[in-house]
C-alpha positions as a Markdown table, in Angstrom:
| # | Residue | x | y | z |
|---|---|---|---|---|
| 1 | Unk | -23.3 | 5.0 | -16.8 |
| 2 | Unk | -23.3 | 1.3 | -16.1 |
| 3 | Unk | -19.5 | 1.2 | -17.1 |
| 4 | Unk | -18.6 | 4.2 | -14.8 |
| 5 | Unk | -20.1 | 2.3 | -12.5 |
| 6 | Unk | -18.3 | -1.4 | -13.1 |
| 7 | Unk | -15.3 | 0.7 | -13.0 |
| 8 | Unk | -15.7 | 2.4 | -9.9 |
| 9 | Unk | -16.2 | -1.1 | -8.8 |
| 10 | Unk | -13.3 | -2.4 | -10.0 |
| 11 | Unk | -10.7 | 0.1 | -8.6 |
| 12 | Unk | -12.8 | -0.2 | -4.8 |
| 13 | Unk | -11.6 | -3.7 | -5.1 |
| 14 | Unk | -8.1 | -3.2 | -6.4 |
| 15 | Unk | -7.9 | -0.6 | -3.8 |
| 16 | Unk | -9.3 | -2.9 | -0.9 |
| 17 | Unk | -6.4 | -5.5 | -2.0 |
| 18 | Unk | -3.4 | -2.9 | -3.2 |
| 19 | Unk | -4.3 | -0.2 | 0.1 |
| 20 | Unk | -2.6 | -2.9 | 3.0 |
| 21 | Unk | 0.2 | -4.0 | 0.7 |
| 22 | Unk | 1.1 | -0.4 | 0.3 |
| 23 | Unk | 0.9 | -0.2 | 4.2 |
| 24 | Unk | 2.9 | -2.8 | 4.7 |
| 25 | Unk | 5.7 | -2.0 | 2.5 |
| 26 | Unk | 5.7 | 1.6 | 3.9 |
| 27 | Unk | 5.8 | -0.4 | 7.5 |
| 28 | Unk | 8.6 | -2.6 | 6.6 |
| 29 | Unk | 10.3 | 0.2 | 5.0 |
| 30 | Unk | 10.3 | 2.6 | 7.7 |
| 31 | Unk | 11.7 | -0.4 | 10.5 |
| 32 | Unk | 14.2 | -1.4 | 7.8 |
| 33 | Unk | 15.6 | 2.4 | 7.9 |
| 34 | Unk | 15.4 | 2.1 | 11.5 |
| 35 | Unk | 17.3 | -0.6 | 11.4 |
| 36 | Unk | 19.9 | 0.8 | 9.2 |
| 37 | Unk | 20.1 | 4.2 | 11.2 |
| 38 | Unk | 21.2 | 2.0 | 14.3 |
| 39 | Unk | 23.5 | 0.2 | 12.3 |
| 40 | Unk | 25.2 | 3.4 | 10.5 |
| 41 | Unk | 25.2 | 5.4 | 14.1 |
């Protein structure tokens, strides 16, 4: 129980730190494409 619990622990953390950079990669990936689709047209 007490390692189910340090785990679920764990993974809220990695999640708090991983969740943004996973934003911001989606963020920067979507403006680069943007980017590229006014440079192709």
């Amino acid at each position: 129980m007490s390692q189910l619990t340090l785990l679920h622990c764990i993974t809220k953390q990695e999640g708090t730190i991983i969740l943004p950079k996973l934003l911001t990669l989606n963020y920067l990936n979507t403006r680069f494409r943007k980017e590229l689709g006014s440079i192709s047209v």
